[in-house]
C-alpha positions in Angstrom: 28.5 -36.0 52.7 31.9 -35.2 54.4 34.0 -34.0 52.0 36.9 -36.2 53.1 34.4 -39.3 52.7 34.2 -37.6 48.6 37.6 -38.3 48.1 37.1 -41.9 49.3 34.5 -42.3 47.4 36.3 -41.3 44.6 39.2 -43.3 45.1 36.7 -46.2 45.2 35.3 -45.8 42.0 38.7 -45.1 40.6 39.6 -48.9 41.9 36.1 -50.6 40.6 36.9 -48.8 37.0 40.4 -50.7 36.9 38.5 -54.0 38.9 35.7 -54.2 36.0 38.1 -53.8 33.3 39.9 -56.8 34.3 36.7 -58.5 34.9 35.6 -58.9 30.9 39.1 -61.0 30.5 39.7 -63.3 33.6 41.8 -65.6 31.6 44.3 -63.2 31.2 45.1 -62.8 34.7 48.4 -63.7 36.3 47.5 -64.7 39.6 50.0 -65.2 42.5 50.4 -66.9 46.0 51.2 -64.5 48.9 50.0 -67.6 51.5 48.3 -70.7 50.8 45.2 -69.5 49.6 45.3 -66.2 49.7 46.1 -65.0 46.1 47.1 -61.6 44.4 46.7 -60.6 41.0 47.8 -57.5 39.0 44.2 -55.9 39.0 44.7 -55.9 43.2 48.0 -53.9 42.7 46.2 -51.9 40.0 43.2 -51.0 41.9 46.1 -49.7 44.9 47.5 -47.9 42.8 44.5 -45.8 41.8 42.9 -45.3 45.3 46.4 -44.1 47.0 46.7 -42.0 43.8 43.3 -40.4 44.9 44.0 -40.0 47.9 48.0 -38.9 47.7 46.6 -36.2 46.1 43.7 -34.5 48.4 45.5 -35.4 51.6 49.5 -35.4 51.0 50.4 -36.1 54.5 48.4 -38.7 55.8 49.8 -41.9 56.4 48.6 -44.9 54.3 48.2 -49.0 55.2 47.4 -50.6 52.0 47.1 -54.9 51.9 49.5 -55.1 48.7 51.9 -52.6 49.9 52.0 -52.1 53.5 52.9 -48.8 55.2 53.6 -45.9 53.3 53.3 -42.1 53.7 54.3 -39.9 56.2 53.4 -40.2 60.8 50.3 -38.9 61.0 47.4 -38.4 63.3 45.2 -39.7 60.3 45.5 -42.9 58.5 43.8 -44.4 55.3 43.3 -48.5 55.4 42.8 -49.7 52.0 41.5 -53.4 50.6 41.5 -52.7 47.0 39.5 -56.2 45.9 38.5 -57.5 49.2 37.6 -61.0 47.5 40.2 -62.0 45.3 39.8 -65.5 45.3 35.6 -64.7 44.0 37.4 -62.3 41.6 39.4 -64.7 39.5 36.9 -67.4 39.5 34.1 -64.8 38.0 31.9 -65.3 41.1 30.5 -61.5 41.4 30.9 -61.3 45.7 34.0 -58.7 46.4 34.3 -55.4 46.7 36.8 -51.9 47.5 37.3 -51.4 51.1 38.7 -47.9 52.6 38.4 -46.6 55.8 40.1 -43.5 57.6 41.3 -43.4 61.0 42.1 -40.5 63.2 44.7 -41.0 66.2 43.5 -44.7 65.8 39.4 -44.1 65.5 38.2 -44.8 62.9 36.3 -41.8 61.0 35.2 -42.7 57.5 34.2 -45.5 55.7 33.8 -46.8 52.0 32.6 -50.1 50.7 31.3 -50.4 47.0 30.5 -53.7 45.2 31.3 -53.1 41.4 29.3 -55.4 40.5 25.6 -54.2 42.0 27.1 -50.2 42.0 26.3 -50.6 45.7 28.3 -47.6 47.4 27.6 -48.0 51.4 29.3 -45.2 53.3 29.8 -43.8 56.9 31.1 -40.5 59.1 31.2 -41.4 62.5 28.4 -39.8 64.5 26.8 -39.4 61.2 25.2 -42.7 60.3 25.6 -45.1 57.4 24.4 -44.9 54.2 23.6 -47.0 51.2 23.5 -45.0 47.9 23.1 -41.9 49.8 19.7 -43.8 51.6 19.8 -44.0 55.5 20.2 -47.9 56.8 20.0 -49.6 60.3 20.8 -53.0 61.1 18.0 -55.4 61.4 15.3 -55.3 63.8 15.4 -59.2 64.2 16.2 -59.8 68.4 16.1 -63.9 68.5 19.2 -65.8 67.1 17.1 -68.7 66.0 15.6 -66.2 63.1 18.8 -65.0 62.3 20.8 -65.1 59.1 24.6 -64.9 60.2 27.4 -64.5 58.0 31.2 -65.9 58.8 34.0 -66.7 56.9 36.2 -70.0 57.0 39.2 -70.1 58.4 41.7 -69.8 54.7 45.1 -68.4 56.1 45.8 -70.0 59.2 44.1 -73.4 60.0 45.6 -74.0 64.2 41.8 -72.9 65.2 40.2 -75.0 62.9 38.3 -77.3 65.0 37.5 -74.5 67.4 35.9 -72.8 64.3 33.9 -76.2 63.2 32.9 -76.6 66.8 31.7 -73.0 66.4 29.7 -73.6 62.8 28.2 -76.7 63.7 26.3 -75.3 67.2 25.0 -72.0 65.1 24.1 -74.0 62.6 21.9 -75.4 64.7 20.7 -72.1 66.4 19.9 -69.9 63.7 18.0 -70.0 60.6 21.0 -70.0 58.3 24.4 -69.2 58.1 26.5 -67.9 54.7 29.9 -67.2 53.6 30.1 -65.7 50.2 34.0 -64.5 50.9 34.0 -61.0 51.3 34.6 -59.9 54.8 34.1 -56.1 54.0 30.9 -57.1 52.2 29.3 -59.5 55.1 30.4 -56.5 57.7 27.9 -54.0 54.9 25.3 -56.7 54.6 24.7 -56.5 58.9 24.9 -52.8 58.9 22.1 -53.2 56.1 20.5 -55.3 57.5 20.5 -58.2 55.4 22.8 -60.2 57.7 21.3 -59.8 61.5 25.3 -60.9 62.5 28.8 -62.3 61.6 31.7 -63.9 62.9 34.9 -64.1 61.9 38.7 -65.1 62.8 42.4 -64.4 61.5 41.1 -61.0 59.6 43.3 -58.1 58.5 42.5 -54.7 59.5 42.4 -53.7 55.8 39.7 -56.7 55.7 37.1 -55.4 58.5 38.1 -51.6 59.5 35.0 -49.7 56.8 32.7 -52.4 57.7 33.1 -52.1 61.2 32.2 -48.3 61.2 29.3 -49.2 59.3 28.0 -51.4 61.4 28.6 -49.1 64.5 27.1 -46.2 62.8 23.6 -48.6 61.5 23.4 -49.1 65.0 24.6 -52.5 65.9 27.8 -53.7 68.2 30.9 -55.0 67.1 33.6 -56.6 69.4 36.4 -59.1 69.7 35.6 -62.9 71.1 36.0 -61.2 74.4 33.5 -58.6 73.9 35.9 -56.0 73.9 37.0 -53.6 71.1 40.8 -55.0 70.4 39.6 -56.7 67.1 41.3 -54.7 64.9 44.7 -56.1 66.3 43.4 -59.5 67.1 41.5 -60.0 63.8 39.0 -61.7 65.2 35.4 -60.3 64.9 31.9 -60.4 66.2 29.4 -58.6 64.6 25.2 -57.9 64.8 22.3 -56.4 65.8 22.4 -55.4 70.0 19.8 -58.5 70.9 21.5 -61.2 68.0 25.0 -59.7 69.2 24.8 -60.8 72.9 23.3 -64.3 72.4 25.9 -64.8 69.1 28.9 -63.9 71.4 28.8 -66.4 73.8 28.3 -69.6 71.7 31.7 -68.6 69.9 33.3 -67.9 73.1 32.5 -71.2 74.1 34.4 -72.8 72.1 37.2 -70.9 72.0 40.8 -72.1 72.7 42.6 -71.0 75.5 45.3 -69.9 74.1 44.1 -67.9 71.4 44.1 -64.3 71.2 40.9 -62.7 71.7 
C-alpha cells in the first residue's frame, strides 16, 4: 500500500473510533440543520477533526476541503477531500448505511482513495494506476453487461428539489429496465458497492465533491466508467454522476439523459 494511502487509512479509522463512540448513545446527539434535510451533528465535526489531525500531521502543507469546514491549509499542488460521516441522516436514526470518505487529489487528479464502513469494518481503498482494493483483496466491478439484470443504486434528490420531476421521470423508466434499483443514503458507499461489484451502476444529482471524489477513483480503478449526464468527466463540479460497469454504463447513460432538463448543468 502507498504509504500516503497509510495515512488515510489512518485518518479513517481515527474518524470511525470517534463515529462508533457516538453510535452506543444516539439520544444524546445534538443534531443541526445546515439545509433542509441535510443535518450535522457534533460526531461529523468530531470525526473532522480527527482525520485533518491525521493528516495535518504527515503532510503539513497540503491543502484540505473538508464538508464541515470548507477550505483550509495552505495552495498546493495536492489536496485532501474529506466526508467524515458520509450518511448523517442514517447515522442519527441508527440505520447502519454511512461511512468515512477521503480522497487525495494531485493538481486536480485525483490519486488516493479511502472509504470504510464502521459498521461492517469494510476498508475499500485505491492508488490510481494501482487498482482497488477491499480489505487489502483485489475487486473489479461486475461482469453483468445487460441493464435489465442490473442492480442500480441512486440517491433522491434531498438538497435541491428544481429537478425533481426530471429525476422521477428518470426512476420510474429504470425501474422498469433493470432488475432493481436502491438507495440506502450513502453516496460514497453506493460509488464502493459498483466498484465491488455489488451495484452493476448508479446515478446520482446535486452531489458534493466530498460526497463522490474516493468513490469515484474506486470505481475507475475496479474497472468501470464514471461520467457526468453528458458523458464527460466535469462531475466533480457539476455534482451530477453516472456510474457502472463499461456495458451497464453506456445503456444507463442515455435513459438519464433523456430526461434531462435543458437547462441543467451537466
Amino acid at each position: 500500500m502507498h504509504p500516503t494511502l497509510n495515512i488515510a487509512v489512518k485518518a479513517a479509522r481515527r474518524a470511525a473510533t470517534v463515529i462508533n463512540r457516538a453510535s452506543t448513545q444516539l439520544d444524546l446527539l445534538t443534531v443541526q440543520s445546515k439545509t433542509p434535510n441535510d443535518f450535522v451533528t457534533e460526531v461529523d465535526r468530531a470525526a473532522e477533526q480527527a482525520i485533518i489531525e491525521v493528516l495535518r500531521e504527515a503532510f503539513p502543507g497540503h491543502g484540505i476541503l473538508a464538508e464541515e469546514s470548507g477550505e483550509s491549509g495552505p495552495e498546493s499542488e495536492y489536496n485532501w477531500i474529506i466526508d467524515p460521516l458520509d450518511g448523517t441522516t442514517n447515522f442519527i436514526h441508527g440505520f447502519p448505511q454511512y461511512a468515512v470518505s477521503i480522497a487525495q487529489t494531485k493538481n486536480g487528479v485525483l490519486e488516493h482513495a479511502v472509504i470504510y464502513d464502521p459498521n461492517t469494518n469494510e476498508m475499500f481503498t485505491a492508488s490510481r494506476g494501482s487498482g482497488a482494493f477491499l480489505n487489502d483483496r483485489r475487486i473489479r466491478v461486475s461482469r453483468r453487461t445487460r441493464l435489465n439484470e442490473s442492480l442500480i443504486g441512486t440517491g433522491f434528490p434531498f438538497r435541491q428539489f428544481d429537478n425533481v420531476d426530471a429525476y422521477l421521470a428518470m426512476f420510474k423508466e429504470l425501474t422498469q429496465k433493470t432488475a432493481g434499483i436502491r438507495r440506502p443514503g450513502a453516496a460514497s458507499l453506493d460509488l464502493a458497492y459498483v466498484a465491488c461489484g455489488r451495484l452493476d451502476g448508479f446515478w446520482e444529482m446535486g452531489l458534493s465533491p466530498w460526497d463522490m471524489a474516493a468513490g469515484v477513483l474506486l470505481i475507475q480503478e475496479a474497472g468501470g466508467l464514471v461520467s457526468d449526464l453528458s458523458g464527460e468527466a466535469d462531475f466533480m463540479a457539476t455534482g451530477n454522476v453516472v456510474a457502472g460497469t463499461p456495458k451497464v454504463f453506456g445503456q444507463l447513460l442515455p435513459v438519464i439523459q433523456a430526461y434531462r432538463p435543458a437547462n441543467m448543468q451537466a
